[in-house]
C-alpha positions in Angstrom: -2.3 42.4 -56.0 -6.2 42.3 -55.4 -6.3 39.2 -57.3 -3.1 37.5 -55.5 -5.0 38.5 -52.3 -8.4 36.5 -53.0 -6.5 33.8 -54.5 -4.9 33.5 -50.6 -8.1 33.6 -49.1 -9.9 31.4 -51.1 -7.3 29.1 -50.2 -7.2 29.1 -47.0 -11.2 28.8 -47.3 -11.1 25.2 -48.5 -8.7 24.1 -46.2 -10.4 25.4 -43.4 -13.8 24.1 -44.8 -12.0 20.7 -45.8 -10.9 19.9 -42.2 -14.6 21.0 -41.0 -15.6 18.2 -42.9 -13.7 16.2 -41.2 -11.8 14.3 -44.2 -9.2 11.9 -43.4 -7.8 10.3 -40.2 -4.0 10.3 -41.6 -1.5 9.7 -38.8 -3.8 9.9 -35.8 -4.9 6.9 -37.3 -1.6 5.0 -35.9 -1.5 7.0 -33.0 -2.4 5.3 -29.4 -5.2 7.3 -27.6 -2.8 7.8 -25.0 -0.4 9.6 -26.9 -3.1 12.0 -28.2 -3.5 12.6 -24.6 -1.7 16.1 -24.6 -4.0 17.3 -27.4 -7.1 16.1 -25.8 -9.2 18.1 -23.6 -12.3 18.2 -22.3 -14.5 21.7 -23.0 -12.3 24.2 -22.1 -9.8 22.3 -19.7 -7.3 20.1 -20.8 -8.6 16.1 -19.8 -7.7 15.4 -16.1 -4.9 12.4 -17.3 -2.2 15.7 -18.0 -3.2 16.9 -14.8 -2.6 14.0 -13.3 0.6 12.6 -15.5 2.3 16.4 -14.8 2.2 15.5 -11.1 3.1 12.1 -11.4 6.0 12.3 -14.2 6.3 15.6 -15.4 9.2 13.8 -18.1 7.5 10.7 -19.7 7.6 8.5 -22.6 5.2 9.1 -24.9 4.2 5.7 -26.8 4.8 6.9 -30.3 5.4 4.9 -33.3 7.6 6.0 -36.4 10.9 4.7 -34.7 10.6 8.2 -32.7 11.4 8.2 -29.2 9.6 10.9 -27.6 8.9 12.5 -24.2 6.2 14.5 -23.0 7.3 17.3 -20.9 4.2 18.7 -18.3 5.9 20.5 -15.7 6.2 23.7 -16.0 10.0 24.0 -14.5 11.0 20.9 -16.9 9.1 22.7 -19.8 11.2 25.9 -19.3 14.3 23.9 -19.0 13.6 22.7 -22.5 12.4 25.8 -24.3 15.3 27.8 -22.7 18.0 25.9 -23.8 18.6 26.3 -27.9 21.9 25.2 -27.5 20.7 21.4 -26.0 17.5 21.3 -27.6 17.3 22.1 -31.6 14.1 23.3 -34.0 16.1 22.6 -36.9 13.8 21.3 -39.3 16.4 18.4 -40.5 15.3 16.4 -37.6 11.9 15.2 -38.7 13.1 14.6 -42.6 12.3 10.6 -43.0 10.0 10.2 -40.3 6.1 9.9 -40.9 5.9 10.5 -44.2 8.3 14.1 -43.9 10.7 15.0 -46.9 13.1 18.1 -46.8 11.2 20.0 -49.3 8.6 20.2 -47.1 10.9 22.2 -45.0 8.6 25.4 -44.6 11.1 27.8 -42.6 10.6 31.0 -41.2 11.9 31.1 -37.1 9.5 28.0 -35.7 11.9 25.3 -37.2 15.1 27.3 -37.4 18.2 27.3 -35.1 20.3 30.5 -34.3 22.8 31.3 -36.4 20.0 31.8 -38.9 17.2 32.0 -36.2 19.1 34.8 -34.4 19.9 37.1 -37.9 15.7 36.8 -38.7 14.8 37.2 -35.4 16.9 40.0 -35.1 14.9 41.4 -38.0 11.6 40.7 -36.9 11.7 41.9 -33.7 11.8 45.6 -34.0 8.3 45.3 -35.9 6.6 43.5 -33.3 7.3 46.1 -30.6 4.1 47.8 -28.8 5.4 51.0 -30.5 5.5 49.9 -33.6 2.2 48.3 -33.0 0.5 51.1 -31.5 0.3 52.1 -35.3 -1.9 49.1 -35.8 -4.5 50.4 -33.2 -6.9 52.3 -35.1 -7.0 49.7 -37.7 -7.7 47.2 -35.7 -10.7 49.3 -33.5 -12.0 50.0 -37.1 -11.8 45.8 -38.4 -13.6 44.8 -34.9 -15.9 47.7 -35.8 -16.9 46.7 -38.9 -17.5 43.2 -38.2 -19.5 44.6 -35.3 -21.3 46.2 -37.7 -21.8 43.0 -40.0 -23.2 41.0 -37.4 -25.5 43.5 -36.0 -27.3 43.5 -39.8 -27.7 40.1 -39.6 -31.3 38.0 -39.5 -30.9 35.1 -36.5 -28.0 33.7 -34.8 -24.7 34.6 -35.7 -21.7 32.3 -35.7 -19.1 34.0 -33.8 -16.4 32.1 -35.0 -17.2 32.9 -38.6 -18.6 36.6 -38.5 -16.2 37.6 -35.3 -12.9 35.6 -34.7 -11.7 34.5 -38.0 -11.8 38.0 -39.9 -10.4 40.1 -37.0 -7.2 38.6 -36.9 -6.9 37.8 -40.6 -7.6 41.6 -41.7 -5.4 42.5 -38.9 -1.9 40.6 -40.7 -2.8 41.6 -44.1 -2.6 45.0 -42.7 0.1 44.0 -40.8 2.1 42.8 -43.8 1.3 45.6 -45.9 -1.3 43.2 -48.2 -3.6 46.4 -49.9 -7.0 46.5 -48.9 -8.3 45.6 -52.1 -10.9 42.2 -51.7 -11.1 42.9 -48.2 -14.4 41.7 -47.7 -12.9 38.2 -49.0 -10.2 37.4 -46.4 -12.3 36.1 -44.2 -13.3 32.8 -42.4 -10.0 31.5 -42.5 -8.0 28.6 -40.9 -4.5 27.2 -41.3 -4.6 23.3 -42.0 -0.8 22.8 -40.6 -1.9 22.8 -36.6 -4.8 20.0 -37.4 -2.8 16.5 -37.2 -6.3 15.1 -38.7 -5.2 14.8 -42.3 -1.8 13.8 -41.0 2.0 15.2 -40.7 2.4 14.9 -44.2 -1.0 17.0 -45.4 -0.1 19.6 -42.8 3.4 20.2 -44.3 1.8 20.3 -48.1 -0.2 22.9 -46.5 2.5 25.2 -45.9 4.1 24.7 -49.5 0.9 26.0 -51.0 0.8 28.6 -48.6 4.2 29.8 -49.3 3.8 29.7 -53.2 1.2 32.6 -52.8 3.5 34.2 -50.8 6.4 34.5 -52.7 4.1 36.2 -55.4 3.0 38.9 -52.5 7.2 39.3 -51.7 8.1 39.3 -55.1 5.7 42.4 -55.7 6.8 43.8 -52.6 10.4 44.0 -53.7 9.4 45.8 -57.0 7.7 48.2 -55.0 8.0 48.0 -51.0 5.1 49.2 -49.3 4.5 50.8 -45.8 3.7 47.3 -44.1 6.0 44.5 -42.5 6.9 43.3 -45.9 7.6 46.2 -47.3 10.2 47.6 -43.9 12.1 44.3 -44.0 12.6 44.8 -48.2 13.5 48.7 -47.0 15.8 47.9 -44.0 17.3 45.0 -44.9 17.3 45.1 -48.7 19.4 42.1 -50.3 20.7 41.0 -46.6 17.3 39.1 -46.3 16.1 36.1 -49.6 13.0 36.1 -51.1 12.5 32.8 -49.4 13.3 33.7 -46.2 10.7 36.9 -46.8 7.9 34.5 -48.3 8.7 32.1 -44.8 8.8 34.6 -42.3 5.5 36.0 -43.7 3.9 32.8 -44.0 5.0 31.9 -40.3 3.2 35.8 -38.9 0.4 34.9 -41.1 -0.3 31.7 -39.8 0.8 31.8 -36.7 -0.6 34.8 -35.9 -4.1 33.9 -37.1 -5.2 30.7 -36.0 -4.2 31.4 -32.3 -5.8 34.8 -31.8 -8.7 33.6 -33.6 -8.9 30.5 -31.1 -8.7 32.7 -28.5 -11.6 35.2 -29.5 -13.9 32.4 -30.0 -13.2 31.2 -27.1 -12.3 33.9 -24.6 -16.2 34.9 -25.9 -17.6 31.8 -24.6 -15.8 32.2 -21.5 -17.9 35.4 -20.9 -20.9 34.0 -22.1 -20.8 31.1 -19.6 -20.1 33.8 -16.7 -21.9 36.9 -16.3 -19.2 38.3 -13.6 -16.5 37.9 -16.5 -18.9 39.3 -18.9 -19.0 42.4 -16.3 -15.1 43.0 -16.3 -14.8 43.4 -19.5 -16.8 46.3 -20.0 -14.0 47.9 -16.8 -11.0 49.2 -19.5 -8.8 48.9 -15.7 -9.7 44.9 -15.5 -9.5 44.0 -19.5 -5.4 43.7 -19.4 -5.6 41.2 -16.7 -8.4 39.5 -18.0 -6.4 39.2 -20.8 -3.5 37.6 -19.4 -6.0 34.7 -16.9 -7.8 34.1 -20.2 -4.1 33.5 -21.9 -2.8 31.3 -19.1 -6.3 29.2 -18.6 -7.1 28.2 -21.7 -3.7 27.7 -23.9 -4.6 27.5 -27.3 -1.5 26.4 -28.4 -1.2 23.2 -26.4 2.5 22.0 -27.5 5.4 23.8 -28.4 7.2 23.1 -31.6 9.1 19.5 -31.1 12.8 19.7 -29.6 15.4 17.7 -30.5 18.3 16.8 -28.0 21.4 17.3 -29.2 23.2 15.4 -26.7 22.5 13.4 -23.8 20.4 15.7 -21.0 18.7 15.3 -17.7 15.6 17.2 -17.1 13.4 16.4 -14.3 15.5 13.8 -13.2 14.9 11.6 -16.5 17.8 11.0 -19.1 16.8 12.1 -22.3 19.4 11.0 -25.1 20.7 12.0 -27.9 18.5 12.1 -30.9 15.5 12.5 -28.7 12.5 14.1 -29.1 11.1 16.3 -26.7 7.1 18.0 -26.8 5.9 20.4 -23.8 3.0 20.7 -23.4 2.5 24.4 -22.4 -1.8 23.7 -21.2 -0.3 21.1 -18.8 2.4 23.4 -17.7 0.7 26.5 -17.3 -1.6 24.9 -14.9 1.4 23.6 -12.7 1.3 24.5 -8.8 4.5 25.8 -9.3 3.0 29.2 -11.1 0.8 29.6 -8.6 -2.1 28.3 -6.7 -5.8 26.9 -7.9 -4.6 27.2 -11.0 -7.0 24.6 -12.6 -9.7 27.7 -11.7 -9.9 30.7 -14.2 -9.2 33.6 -12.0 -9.5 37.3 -13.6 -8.2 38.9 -10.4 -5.1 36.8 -10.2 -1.7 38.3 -10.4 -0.4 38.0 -13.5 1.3 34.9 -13.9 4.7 34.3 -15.5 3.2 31.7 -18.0 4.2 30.0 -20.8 1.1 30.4 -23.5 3.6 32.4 -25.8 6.0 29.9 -25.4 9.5 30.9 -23.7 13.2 31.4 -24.7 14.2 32.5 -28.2 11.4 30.8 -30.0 8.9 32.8 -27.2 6.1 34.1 -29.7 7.5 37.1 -31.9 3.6 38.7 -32.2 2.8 38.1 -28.6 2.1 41.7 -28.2 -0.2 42.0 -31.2 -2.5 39.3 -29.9 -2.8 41.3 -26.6 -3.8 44.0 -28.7 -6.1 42.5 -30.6 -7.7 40.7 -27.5 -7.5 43.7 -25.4 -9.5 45.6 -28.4 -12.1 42.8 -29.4 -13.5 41.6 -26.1 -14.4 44.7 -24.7 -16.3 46.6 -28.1 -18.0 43.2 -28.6 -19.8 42.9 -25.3 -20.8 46.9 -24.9 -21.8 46.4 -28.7 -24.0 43.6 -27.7 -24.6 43.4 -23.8 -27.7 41.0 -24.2 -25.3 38.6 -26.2 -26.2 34.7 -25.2 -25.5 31.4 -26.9 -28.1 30.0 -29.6 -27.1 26.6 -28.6 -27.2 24.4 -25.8 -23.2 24.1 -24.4 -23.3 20.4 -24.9 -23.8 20.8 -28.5 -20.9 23.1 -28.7 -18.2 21.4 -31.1 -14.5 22.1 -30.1 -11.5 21.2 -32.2 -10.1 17.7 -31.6 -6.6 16.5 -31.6 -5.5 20.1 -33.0 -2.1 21.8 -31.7 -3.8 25.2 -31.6 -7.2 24.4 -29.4 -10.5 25.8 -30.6 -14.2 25.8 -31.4 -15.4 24.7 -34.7 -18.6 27.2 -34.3 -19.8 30.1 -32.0 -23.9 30.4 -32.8 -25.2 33.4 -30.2 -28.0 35.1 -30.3 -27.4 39.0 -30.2 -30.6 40.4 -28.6 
């Protein structure tokens, strides 16, 4: 298992090191700038045209190729009225076979691109595990992961990359525990990414992504079922026995895995530079009474995930006054929509005294973010032992040479350097 284990990591290492290299233009290439618009931002803020086209048309055509017709949903009313309605709008994967380049093998499962009857039965499954009781078990864990990475980076010579040495193993350590993954080659699941929510190499090298992925992890389910260990794996295989495939295992690990990564890493890395660019925000964190709803402003603001999965219409549909058709495709963005007047006020400002906000950086309705609760956690856990660990913490680079992700669903820095004295 040790073995099976580095093999994952050293996987996910090349991807991740592959799209830092920037190789490949694949679909963008075809792509109009102003349909790349949603996944464009500016720094931290997403670029003023969302802003402006979520006031202006809060349902608009998108200027897609492919054949697709596709809308753009900004508002944050609209976007609820599409994520909350499964039985208008469908995930089912079956939609995007024979566009861009997609085949049905490439189907990689798991809830994201699943409708209920099947979405509901998993789901159903799922759910207990991510519960902040069940998850409360996690806690020590994860105080000890953030503590040894503390640790790590305070034995280092020069700037350390925060990304790197900080965001990436935190949440990567935290799923393997999570899944029940031994800790054997711990040391080498680190620095990791997930190529599927970088467009850059195209739909088609995102979705090969997941294959790969999922090979490795119907090795980790297959030893699982021989011998079902005290993790997530392991309490699926023990609860749910033969009610629950192999493949459906291997998918709904892959989509914890992934999905539970790359966001909460995005996040740390950039929730950091948040508090290094603010000394008052640096302040609340060290106040255990303020970190919760620092949490949740930090969540709303900056959206790391930027669109929801794509929604197909099942029939014809009005939202926000626009007819949508049949066949349709339908993105939301949930940056644009969680900085809607209609959540609250100034909401292009990051606040950390504002009432918590019903927003939508989770996503909403039955595909709302099974591990939402975990990534509180680990957020809620990280930010505040990083800055008592290192109070003197400042950025080793000027902010204009700070590179952020571009055209990427999930939003993020490429790099982090600080300077830890």
């Amino acid at each position: 298992m040790g073995s099976l284990r580095s093999r994952i990591s050293s996987w996910f290492v090349r991807r991740y090191l592959t799209r830092l290299r920037g190789k490949g233009t694949g679909a963008l290439a075809l792509l109009p700038d102003a349909a790349l618009m949603p996944l464009r931002r500016t720094g931290l803020d997403p670029v003023p045209e969302l802003g402006v086209k979520r006031q202006q048309e809060p349902v608009a055509k998108l200027p897609v190729p492919f054949g697709l017709n596709v809308w753009l949903v900004t508002g944050y009313r609209e976007a609820k009225a599409v994520l909350g309605d499964a039985g208008t709008f469908s995930n089912d994967f079956k939609h995007l076979v024979g566009n861009a380049g997609v085949q049905a093998e490439d189907n990689p499962g798991g809830l994201g691109f699943t409708d209920p009857p099947d979405h509901t039965r998993l789901r159903r499954m799922l759910t207990p595990e991510f519960t902040m009781r069940r998850l409360e078990r996690l806690r020590p864990e994860i105080q000890a992961i953030v503590g040894e990475r503390l640790d790590s980076m305070a034995a280092a010579d020069g700037p350390v990359d925060l990304v790197r040495e900080f965001a990436m193993p935190i949440p990567s350590l935290v799923i393997c525990e999570l899944l029940g993954v031994p800790h054997v080659d711990r040391a080498e699941f680190q620095q990791l990414s997930v190529a599927r929510f970088d467009l850059f190499d195209g739909v088609a090298a995102s979705l090969g992504a997941m294959s790969q992925s999922l090979e490795y992890l119907h090795r980790v389910v297959k030893e699982q079922r021989e011998s079902p260990g005290d993790g997530l794996l392991g309490a699926l295989i023990k609860e749910h026995g033969e009610d629950v495939t192999d493949r459906e295992l291997a998918e709904l690990a892959d989509g914890v895995l992934t999905g539970g990564f790359e966001t909460t890493a995005s996040m740390l890395s950039l929730g950091a530079l948040v508090m290094l660019q603010n000394p008052d925000h640096l302040a609340m964190v060290h106040d255990d009474a303020a970190v919760a709803g620092f949490v949740e402003e930090l969540l709303r603001h900056l959206t790391v995930v930027q669109v929801a999965f794509p929604r197909f219409a099942r029939e014809d549909v009005e939202i926000g006054g626009v007819k949508i058709s049949r066949g349709d495709v339908v993105v939301c963005s949930l940056a644009g929509a969680n900085r809607d007047d209609e959540l609250g006020s100034d909401l292009e400002r990051l606040d950390p005294t504002r009432p918590a906000t019903s927003h939508l950086a989770f996503g909403y309705g039955i595909h709302r973010c099974v591990g939402a609760e975990l990534g509180r956690l680990e957020l809620r856990e990280a930010y505040p032992a990083l800055v008592r660990r290192f109070p003197d913490m400042r950025l080793a680079i000027a902010p204009e040479e700070l590179a952020f992700r571009k055209a990427s669903i999930v939003y993020g820095l490429e790099s982090l350097p600080v300077h830890l004295k």
